[in-house]
N, C-alpha and C positions, 0 to 999 in steps of 0.2 A: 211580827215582832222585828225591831231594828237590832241591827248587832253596831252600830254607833253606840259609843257611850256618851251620850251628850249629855245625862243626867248622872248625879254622884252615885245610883244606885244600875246598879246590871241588873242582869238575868239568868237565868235558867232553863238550859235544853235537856229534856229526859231523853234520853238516846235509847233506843234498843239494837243491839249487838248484833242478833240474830245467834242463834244455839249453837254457833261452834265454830263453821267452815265462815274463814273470815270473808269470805266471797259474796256474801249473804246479806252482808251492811247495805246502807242504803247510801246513795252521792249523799243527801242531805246531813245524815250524819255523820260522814267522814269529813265533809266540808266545816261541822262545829269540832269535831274531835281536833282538829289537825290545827283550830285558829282560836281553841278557849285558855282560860288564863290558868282557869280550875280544872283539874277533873277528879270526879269524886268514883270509885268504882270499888265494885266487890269481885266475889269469884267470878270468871270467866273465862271460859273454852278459848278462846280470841283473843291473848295476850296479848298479842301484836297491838290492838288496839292502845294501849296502853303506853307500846315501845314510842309508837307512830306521835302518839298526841306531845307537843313542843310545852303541853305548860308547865309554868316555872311552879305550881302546887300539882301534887300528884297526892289524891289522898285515900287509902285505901281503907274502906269499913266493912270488909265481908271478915268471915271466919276462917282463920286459916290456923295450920300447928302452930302454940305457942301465942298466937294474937286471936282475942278473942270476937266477938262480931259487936259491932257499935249499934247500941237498941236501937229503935225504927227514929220515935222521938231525938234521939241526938244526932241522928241522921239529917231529920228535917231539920231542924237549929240549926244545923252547919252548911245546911244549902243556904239558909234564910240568909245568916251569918256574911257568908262568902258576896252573895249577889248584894247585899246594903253596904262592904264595903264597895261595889265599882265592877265588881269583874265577872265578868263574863263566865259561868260555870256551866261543866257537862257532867251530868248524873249517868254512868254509864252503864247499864244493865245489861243482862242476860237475858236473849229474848228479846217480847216486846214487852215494852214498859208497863202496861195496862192488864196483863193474863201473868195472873199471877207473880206479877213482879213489886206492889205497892207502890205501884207509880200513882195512881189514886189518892193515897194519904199523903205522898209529897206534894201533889200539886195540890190539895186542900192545904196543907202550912203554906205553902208559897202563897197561895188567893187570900189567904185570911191575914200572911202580913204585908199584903198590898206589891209581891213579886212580880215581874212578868216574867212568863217561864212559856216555855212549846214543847211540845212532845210530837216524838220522831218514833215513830212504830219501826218495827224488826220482828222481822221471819220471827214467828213460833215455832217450837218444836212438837209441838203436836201438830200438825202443817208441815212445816221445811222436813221435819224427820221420816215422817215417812213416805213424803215422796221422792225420799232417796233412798227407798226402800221399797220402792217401785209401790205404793199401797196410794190409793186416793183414796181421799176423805170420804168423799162422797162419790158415787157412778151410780146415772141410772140404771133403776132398775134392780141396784144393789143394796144402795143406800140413799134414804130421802133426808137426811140431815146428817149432821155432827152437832157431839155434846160434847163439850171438853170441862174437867171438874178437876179438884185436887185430891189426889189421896194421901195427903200428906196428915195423917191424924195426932190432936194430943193424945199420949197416953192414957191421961185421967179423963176423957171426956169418951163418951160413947159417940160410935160410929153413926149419925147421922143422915146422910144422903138419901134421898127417894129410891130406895132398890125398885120395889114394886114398878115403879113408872118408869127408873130407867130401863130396866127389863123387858117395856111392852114400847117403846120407842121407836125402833127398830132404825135405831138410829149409830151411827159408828160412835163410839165410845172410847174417848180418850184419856185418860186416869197420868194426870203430871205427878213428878215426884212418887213414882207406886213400887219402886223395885222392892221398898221394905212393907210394903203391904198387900203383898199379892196374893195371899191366900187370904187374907179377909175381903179382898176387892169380890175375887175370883168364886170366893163361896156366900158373899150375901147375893152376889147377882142369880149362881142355881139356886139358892136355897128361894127366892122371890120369882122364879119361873123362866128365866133364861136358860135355854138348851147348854147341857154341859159339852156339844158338840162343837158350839158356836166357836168359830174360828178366832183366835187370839193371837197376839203377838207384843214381846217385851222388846222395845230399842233402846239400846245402850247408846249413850255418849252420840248422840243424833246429827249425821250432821258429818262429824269429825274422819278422819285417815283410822281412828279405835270404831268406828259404829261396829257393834252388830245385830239381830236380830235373832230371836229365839221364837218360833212356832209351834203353836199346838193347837189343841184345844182347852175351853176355858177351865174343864177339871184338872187337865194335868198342867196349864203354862206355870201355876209357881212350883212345879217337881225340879219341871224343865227348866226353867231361868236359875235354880239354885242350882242344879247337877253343873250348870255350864258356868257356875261362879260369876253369875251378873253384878254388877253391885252399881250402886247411884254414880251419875244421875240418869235413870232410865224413866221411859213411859211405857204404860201397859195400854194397846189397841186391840178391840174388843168389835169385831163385826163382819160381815162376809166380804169386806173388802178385801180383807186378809189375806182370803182366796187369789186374789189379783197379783200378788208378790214376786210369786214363780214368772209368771207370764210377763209382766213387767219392769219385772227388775233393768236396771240402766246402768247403775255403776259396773264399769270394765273391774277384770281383776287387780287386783292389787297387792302389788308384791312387798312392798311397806307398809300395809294397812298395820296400823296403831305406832312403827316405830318413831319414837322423840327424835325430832332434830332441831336443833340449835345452827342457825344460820347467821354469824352477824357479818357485817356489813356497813360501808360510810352512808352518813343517811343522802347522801346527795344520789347516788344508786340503786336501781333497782335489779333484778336480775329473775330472767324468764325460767331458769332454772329452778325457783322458789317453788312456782305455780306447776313445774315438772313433778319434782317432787310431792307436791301434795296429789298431784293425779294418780303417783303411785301408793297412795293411799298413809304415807309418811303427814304427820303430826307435825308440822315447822312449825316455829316461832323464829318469823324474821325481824331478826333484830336489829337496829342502828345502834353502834356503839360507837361511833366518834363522827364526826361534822366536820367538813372543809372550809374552814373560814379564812374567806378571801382574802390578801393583803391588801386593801383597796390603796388604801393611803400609801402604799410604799413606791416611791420615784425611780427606784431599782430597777422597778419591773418596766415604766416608760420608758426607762433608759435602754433598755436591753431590747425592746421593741425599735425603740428609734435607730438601735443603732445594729439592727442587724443583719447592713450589708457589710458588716465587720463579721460574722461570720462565717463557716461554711456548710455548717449543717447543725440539725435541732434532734436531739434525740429524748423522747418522749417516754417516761419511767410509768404513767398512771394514765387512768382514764379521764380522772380529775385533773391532772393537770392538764390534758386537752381542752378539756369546755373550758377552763378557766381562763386557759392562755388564750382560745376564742375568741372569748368573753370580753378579752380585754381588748383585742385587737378591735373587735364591731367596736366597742364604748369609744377609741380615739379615732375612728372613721377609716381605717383600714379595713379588706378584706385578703381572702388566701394567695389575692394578687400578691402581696407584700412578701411573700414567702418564695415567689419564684426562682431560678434558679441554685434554690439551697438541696441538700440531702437530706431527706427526714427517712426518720430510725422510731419503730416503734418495737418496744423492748420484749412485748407479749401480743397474746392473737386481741385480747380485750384490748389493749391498747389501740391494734390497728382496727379494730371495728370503733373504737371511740372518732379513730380520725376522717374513717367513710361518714361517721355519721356528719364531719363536717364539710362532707363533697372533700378532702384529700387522701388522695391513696401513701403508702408508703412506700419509699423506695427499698429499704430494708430492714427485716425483721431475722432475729434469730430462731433458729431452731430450738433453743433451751434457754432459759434464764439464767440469769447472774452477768455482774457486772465485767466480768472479762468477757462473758460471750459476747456480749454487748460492744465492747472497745473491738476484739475480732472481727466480727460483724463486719464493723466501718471500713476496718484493714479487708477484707475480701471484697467489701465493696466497690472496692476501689479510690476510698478517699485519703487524699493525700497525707504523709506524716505532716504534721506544722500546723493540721487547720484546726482550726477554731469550732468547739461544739457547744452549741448553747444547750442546758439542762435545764429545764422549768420544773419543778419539784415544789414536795411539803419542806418545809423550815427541819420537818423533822428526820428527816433522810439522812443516812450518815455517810462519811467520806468513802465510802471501799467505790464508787462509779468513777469518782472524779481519780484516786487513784486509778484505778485500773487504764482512763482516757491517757493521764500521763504515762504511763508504762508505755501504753501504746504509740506514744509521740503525740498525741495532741494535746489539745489546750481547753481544757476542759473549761466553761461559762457558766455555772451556778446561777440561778435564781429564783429566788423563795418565792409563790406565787400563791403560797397559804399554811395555814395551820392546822395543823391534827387536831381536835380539840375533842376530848372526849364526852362522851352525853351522860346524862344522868339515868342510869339503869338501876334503880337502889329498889325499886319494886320487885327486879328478883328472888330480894331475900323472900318475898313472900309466896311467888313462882314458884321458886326451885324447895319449898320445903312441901309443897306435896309432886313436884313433876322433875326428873330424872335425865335429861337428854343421853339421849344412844347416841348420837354424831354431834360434833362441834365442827363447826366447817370457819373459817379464817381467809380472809383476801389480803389482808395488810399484818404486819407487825405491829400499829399502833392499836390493832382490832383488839392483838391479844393482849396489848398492855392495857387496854381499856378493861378488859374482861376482866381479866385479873384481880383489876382494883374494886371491880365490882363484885366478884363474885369470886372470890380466891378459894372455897370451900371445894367447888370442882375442880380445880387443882390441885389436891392433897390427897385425891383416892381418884387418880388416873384411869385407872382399869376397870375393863367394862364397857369404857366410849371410845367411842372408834373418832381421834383428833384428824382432823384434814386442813389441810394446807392446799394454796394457790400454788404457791411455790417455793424454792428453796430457804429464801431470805426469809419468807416468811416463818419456815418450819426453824429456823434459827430461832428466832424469838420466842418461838413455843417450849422448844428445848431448854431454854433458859428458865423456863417456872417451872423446871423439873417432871415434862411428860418426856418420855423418852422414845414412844412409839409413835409416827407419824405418818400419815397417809399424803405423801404428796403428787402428782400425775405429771407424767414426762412433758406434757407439753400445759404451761402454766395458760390452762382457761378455766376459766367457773363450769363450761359444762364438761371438761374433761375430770374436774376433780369431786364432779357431781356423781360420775361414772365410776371412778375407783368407790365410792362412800357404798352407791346399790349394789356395787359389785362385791364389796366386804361385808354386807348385809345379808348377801344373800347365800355367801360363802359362810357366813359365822365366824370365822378366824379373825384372829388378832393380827393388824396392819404392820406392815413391816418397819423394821426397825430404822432412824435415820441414829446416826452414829452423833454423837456430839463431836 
């Protein structure tokens, strides 16, 4: 399939998500997710997906409180729809598209009105789930197949399935969708001749920082899955691999296991601290709430390059403003040569790891943030009163730096090298009305004006989440939408203020107060 649109009509990629741990996706569909025009999606463990994907239609058809779920039929019409106007659409599922997901009946609408579509399989949770739950499917000797079925029953319709023959299978036994039929699953299998000894097992939320697993046997597992308050979306595994769980288990402990965190973040950034946290067993949703868009066209910014043996040092506010300024420098055929003899100032430890990553070290960095530490700084540093500091920054940055540079006697050089621009995050309404976040973590000020406009609801009952801050400027802006308790880390890095969040997490106590 071409992903040119050379023809008035597009296409259609069925993605599957994989059941939870966003780690689980496949290149292929991250590669359509991240370059389609559409995406059409329902409930999933893997919201991030969602955050990540750039199209300008985001259309969600699952069931959620207050919205109800879009029939299967005007599902397909709307893939049909989308791909005959031109564009490029991703149908994003849970799982893989083809087990149990009716990825089947959309690509029968797409074939019958002449679409071209691909489907991109994705980890199953009967698969991906419990082999993170140290269980294989199959082991010889243990088990000569796997069956995987649904136990998702109509009420009005009698329960179905071959009990008799699944029973003599001897095959591992998969049951998706079963947490609310566990004791019909669990009692046509003894009532048709399966040992009520046979080793069982319920897995919760598969996959995710929430999994967990309940073990028995097949007469007591729905005692047990109710006593321990399991609830969907769980599978029920049924066989003596079961057995194998103890012995091979892999997941390390985890000391976050199910807490919500709320990460966001400029989308031009990543941060290894994400993937920290979900190894402690924490539920993020990393999110991009605003985008660095470059000034390309502003002559400002050539200006300030060209002319900056006027002056005596560059003091560096963001990580983004490094690559950018870079950026700019490769594109007019300069490199770090051009910077010799100047003093560069980098304002945070992220900042000076932005600048190694362009092979420059920094001459000096402060021990604390804020813009007086910053003017300080240069005065310890030894640089002279009079001279000249170039500031490459967002548009959006406000006066208190270039203050502070004047107090200090120099002469502060402004230049705007992009825009805050905020993203379109309005799928949270749908997010946040069944999932809760325990920590908000923030690196910028524009992060939290972004959030805000997006999702002001979490703003109005503060208590509960433990708010984090980069650092001080930042926790200014937070205070401003009325949270009043603020978790900031003495030295402004992402993994120090990762540290104060595990560490209030694991304390339980409410974050200390920052004072307005």
């Amino acid at each position: 399939m071409s992903e040119s649109k050379t023809t008035q009509i597009g296409y259609v990629a069925l993605v599957g998500a994989g059941p939870g741990d966003p780690g689980l996706i496949t290149l292929r569909g991250m590669h359509l997710i991240t370059r389609c025009d559409v995406l059409v999606y329902d409930n999933l463990m893997a919201d991030e997906f969602v955050a990540l994907s750039s199209a300008p239609e985001k259309i969600f058809v699952g069931k959620s409180s207050g919205c109800h779920a879009l029939p299967q039929e005007e599902i397909c019409a709307l893939l049909v729809k989308k791909a005959q106007e031109g564009k490029r659409v991703v149908r994003l599922k849970g799982g893989d598209p083809f087990v149990f997901g009716r990825g089947g009946e959309e690509c029968q609408a797409l074939a019958l009105a002449g679409v071209p579509y691909e489907v991109v399989p994705g980890a199953t949770a009967g698969i991906a789930g419990t082999a993170y739950a140290g269980v294989p499917v199959t082991h010889r000797e243990v088990s000569r197949g796997l069956t995987v079925m649904t136990a998702h029953f109509a009420k009005d319709k009698q329960v179905d399935l071959p009990w008799e023959a699944l029973a003599r299978l001897d095959h591992t036994l998969v049951f998706y969708m079963g947490v609310a039929s566990l004791e019909t699953v669990s009692g046509e299998l003894v009532k048709h001749g399966l040992s009520a000894e046979m080793p069982a097992m319920v897995l919760e939320r598969a996959t995710t920082g929430a999994q967990r697993e309940i073990i028995s046997d097949l007469a007591s597992i729905a005692a047990k899955a109710r006593e321990a308050g399991i609830r969907p979306p769980g599978l029920l595994v049924v066989g003596n691999v079961v057995n194998l769980a103890q012995e091979l288990a892999w997941l390390p402990d985890r000391p976050l296991a199910g807490k919500r965190v709320l990460f966001t973040r400029a989308a031009e950034s990543q941060y290894e601290a994400v993937h920290r946290l979900r190894l402690m067993g924490a539920e993020v949703l990393d999110l991009p709430v605003v985008s660095a868009e470059e000034r390309r066209e502003d002559p400002a910014i050539d200006r300030a390059i060209d002319e900056l043996d006027q002056v005596d040092a560059i003091a560096f506010t963001s990580a983004i403003a490094v690559d950018l300024f870079f950026k700019r420098l490769n594109r007019i055929g300069m490199d770090v040569r051009r910077l010799a003899q100047h003093t560069l100032a980098a304002a945070s430890p992220t900042v000076l790891e932005a600048l190694r990553r362009q092979g420059v070290m920094a001459d000096l960095t402060p021990e604390k943030t804020g813009a007086g530490q910053l003017a300080k700084m240069l005065q310890a540093g030894g640089l002279p009163t009079g001279s000249r500091v170039l500031l490459p920054r967002s548009s959006a940055a406000d006066q208190s730096l270039p203050k502070a540079m004047i107090k200090a006697g120099y002469t502060p050089v402004p230049v705007d090298l992009y825009d805050s621009v905020s993203l379109d995050v309005n799928f949270l309404t749908v997010k946040l009305a069944n999932w809760t976040p325990e920590a908000i973590l923030f690196l910028s000020g524009s992060g939290v004006q972004a959030l805000h406009r997006a999702a002001p609801g979490l703003f109005e009952n503060p208590n509960g989440i433990i708010w984090a801050c980069i650092g001080n400027k930042t926790s200014e802006s937070l205070v401003k939408t009325g949270v009043n308790s603020v978790c900031v880390p003495e030295q402004p890095a992402v993994d120090a203020m990762v540290d104060l969040v595990v560490e209030q997490f694991q304390r339980s106590t409410a974050p200390r107060s920052i004072k307005k």
